[in-house]
N, C-alpha and C positions, 0 to 999 in steps of 0.2 A: 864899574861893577865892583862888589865890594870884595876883598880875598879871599871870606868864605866860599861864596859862590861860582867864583871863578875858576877852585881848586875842585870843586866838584865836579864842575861842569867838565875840565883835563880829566877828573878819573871816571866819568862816563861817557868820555868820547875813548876812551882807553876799554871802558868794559865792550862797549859797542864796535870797536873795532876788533875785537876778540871773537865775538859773536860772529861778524860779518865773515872773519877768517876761518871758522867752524864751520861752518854753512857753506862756506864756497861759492860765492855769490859769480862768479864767470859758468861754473858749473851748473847752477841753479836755472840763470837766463838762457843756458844751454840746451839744460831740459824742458824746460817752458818752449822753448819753440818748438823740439822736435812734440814731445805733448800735442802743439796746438796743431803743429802739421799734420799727425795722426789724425788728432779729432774733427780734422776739415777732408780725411778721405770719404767719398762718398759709400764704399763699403763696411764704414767703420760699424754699424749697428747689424752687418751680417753677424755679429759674434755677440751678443748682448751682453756677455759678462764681463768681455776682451774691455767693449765698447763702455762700460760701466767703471771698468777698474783707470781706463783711462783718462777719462771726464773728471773721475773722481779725485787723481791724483793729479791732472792740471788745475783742480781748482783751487788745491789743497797749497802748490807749489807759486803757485800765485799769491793767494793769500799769503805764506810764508815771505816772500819778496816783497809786497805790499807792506807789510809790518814793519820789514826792515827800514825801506826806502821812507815808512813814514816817521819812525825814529832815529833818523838820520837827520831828516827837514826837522822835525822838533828840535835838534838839539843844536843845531847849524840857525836856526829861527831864535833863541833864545839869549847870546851874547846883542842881538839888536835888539831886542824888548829893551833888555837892562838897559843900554844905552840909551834909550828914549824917554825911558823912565827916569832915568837919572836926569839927563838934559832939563827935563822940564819941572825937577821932581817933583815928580807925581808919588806920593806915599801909596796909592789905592793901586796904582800900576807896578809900582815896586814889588808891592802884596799878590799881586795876580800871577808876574813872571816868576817869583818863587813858589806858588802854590803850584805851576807847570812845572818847576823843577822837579817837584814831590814826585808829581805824577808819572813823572817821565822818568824817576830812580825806580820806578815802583814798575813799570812797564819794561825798563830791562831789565831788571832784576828778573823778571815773570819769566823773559824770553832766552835769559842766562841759562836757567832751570833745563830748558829744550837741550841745550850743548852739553849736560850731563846724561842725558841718554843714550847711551853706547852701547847698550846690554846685548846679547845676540841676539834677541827676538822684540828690540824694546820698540822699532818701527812700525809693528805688525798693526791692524787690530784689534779689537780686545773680544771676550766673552767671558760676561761676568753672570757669575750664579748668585743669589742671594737665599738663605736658609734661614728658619726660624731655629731658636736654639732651647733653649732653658725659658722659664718665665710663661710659659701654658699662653693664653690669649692673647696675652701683653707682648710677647716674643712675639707672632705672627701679626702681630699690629706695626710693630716695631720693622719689621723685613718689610713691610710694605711699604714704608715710610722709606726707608732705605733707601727703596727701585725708585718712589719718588723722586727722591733726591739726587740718584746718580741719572734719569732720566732728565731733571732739569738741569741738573748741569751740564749734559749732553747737549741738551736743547739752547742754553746761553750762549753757547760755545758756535753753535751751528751744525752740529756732527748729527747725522742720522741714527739711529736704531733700530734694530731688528726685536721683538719679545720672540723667543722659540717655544719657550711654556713658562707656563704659570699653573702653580698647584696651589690653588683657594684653601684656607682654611675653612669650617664651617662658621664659626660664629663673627671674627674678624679678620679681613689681613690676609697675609697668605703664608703657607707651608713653605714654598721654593718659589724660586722664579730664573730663570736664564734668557741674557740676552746679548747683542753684539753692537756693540758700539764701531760705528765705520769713520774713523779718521787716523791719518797716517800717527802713528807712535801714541795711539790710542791704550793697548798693550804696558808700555812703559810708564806709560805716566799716572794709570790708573793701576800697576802693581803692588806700588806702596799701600794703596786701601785694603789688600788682602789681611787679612785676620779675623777675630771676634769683635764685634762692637756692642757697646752696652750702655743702654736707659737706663736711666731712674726718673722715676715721675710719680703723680698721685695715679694711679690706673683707673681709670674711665670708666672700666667693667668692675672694679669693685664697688659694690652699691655702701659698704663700710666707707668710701672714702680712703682708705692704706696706700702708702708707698709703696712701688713695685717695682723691684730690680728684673731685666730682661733682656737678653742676649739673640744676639744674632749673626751669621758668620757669611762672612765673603768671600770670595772665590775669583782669581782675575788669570783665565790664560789666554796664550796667545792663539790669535786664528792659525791653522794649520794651513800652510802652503804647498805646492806640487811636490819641491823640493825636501821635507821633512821627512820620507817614509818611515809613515807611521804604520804599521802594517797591523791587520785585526782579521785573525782568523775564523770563519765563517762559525767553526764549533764551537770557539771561545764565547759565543753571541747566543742572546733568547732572545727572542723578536717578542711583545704581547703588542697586538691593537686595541683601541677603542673606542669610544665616540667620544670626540673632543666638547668638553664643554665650559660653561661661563662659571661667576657665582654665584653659589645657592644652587648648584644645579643645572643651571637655566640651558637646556641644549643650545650650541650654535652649528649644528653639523649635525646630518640627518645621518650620515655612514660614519662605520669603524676605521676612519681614514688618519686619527691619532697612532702615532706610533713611539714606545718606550724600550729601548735595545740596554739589557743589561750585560756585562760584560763579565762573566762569568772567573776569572783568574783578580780582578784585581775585587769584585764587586760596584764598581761603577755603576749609576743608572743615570740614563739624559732620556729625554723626553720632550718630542717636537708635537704640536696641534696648529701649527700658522699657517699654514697649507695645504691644497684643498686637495690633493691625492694623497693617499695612502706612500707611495713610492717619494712623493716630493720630498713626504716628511721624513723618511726613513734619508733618504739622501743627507738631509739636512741635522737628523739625527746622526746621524756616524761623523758631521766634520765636528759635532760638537763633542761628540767623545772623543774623536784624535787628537781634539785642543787637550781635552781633561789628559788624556794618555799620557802626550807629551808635556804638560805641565808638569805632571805627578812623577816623568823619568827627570826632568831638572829638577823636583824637590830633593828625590832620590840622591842624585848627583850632590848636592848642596849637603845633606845630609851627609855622607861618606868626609865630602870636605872639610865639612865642622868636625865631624870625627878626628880627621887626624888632626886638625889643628888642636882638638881637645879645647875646643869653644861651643855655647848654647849658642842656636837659634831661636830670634824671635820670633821669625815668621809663623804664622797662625796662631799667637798669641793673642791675649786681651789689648788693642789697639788703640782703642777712643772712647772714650766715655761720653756719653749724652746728659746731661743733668738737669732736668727741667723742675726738681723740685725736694731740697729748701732752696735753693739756689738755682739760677741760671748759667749754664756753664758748658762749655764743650772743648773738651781739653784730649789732645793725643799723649798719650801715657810714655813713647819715645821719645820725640822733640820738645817736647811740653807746651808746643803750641797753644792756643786757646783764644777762645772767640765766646765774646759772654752774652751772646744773641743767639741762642738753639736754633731761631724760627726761621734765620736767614742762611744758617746752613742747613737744616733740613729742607731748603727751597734751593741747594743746588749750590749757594757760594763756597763753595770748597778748596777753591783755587791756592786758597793759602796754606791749607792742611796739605793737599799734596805736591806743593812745592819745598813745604820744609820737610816732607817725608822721604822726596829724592834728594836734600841735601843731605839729609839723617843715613839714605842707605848710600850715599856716594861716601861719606864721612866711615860708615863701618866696614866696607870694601879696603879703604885706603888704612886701617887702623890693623885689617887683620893679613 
């Protein structure tokens, strides 16, 4: 094997063993079986959500271990390519076992990114709002585009989702949209997309043909948990119902079984129509406002902290830019990231923006 490859090969059996030490791999196999013993009680579905949260996070915990153990074989598999290739040498083989190298610096790196999530809530989770901003039709086209994309990246991934509303624009696109992404450290790793995000493009709706600048802002906190009291006093709250519907109008719900709980001290509004009682939805309204509540007291927090350090915050700043036209381009305005293919990151390949986005905020924790 040649001394490039072989010095590579020592520093990612070094990164990977870093990893494995993170993770806690006796602790993991630990919890995988107690997991599995749960999930083979035959009362386990008396509890449907007990029953839910634990299926959920054995399979999660599995997969995690599965990842590891299979870039353990990759990299334990790869000093005998070399060897075989060489022996015989084969140039085409030579070519094949360094293009796995690639692959496999590229896969821990991915899973490196995981061990920087330590934040207190970064396990949780997620629920993400999406808003039209600025830019009138173009904005609301743009927000939908958005939920596309973090729905297909959800969907690449394997992670379920929940929609709790969607507020249609009329002519395209939508006003708002909230929803909850379920996979463990879901929360963490989609925090970094928080901010404003902004297109430019020729706009679709201008029958002129003109460029059209248009914004749109995100929103990522964590699910609230038993342990978080959040507490929302009954007078602080306006309840309005009403009848949940599609777009353009179109009813899907014969009763006023939509429900929208404003919260009267901070102005907050969430807004649930996914389910088919009135009480479901309110239920499911109020955990989405204790996400926003408790988000909003850690910006709070964060806020005070920049204070005395007497440093800006970037958070909810201008984020990423879209550029689909004179140019193609999709550049994060922090890391300087960029990917000159819009159409593959509006389809969800994001993996890259928010992995150097948790290097970017692990780098300004450590700086300040």
């Amino acid at each position: 094997m040649n001394p490039d490859a072989a010095a590579d090969l020592k520093e990612l059996s070094t990164t990977l063993e870093s990893i494995e030490a993170v993770t806690d791999l006796p602790a993991l196999r630990a919890e995988i079986a107690d997991l599995s013993d749960q999930a083979g009680q035959p009362d386990l579905w008396n509890d449907a959500d007990a029953a839910q949260k634990v299926t959920s996070r054995l399979a999660h915990a599995q997969g995690d271990l599965r990842r590891l153990e299979d870039l353990r074989r990759r990299l334990e598999d790869l000093p005998v390519l070399y060897e075989l290739a060489e022996d015989e040498s084969d140039e085409g083989a030579i070519a094949d076992a360094d293009a796995e190298r690639a692959k496999l610096r590229e896969d821990i790196a991915s899973l490196e990114v995981r061990t920087l999530l330590s934040g207190e809530y970064d396990e949780r989770e997620a629920l993400v709002t999406i808003r039209a901003e600025a830019g009138g039709v173009d904005a609301a086209d743009f927000a939908e585009m958005l939920m596309r994309m973090y729905m297909r990246w959800a969907e690449r991934h394997g992670y379920g989702t929940d929609v709790y509303d969607t507020s249609y624009a009329e002519e395209a696109g939508i006003k708002s949209a909230t929803f909850q992404v379920h996979a463990p450290f879901a929360y963490g790793t989609l925090s970094v997309e928080q901010g404003t995000h902004r297109l430019v493009r020729i706009s679709p709706f201008d029958n002129q043909g003109r460029r059209q600048t248009s914004f749109a802002g995100v929103e990522v906190a964590p699910v609230v948990e038993s342990s978080d009291h959040v507490e929302i006093d009954e007078k602080d709250l306006r309840v309005d119902v009403y009848r949940s519907s599609g777009p353009g109008g179109q009813g899907v719900n014969t009763t006023d079984s939509a429900v929208r709980l404003t919260h009267i001290p901070t102005g907050i509004v969430v807004s649930c129509q996914n389910e088919r009682s009135q009480l479901q939805n309110k239920a499911t309204a109020m955990l989405v406002l204790q996400a926003k509540l408790l988000a909003r007291q850690r910006q709070e927090e964060r806020a005070r902290m920049d204070a005395l350090k007497d440093t800006g915050s970037s958070w909810g700043n201008q984020m990423r830019s879209y550029v689909l036209h004179p140019y193609q381009m999709v550049k994060d305005l922090r890391t300087d990231y960029e990917v000159g293919n819009p159409s593959v990151v509006l389809d969800g390949e994001i993996d890259g923006f928010i992995e150097a986005g948790i290097r970017w905020r692990r780098s300004q924790s450590a700086d300040s």
